[in-house]
C-alpha positions, 0 to 999 in steps of 0.5 A: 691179248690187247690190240698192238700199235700199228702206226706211230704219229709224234705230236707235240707236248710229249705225246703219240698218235697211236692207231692198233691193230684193230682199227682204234685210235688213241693219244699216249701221253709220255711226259709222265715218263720224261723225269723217269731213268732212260726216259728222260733222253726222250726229253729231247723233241728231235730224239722224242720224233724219231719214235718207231714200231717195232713187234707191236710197240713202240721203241725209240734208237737207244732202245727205250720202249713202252708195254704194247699193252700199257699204250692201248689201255692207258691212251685216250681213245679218239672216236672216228 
């Protein structure tokens, strides 16, 4: 099993701080996502920020999540 998210960091341009459970740190980019069904709401930088964690993941009020795996395997690890 993949590391989850421990902690969340919006940034700009659409995309996310992430540090797991296991010490890494990796940027997720979501704007692939922003044309895509429920995700274009993210679209909005107010409603982009108010991302959480919630079991692992990330989610956001209107109940827009990311695959915890997906976040860790797909983010661009940032060395310490």
């Amino acid at each position: 099993m993949n590391p989850r998210v421990s902690e969340v960091i919006p940034r700009d341009n659409y995309k996310l701080m992430l540090i797991f459970t296991n010490g890494e740190t990796g940027i997720y980019d979501c704007s692939d996502l922003l044309k895509f069904g429920v995700f274009q709401e993210l679209q909005e930088k107010n409603y982009f920020n108010k991302v959480e964690i919630l079991d692992g993941t990330i989610v956001w009020p209107n109940e827009q999540d990311i695959c915890p795996d997906t976040l860790y395997l797909d983010s661009i690890k940032q060395s310490t």
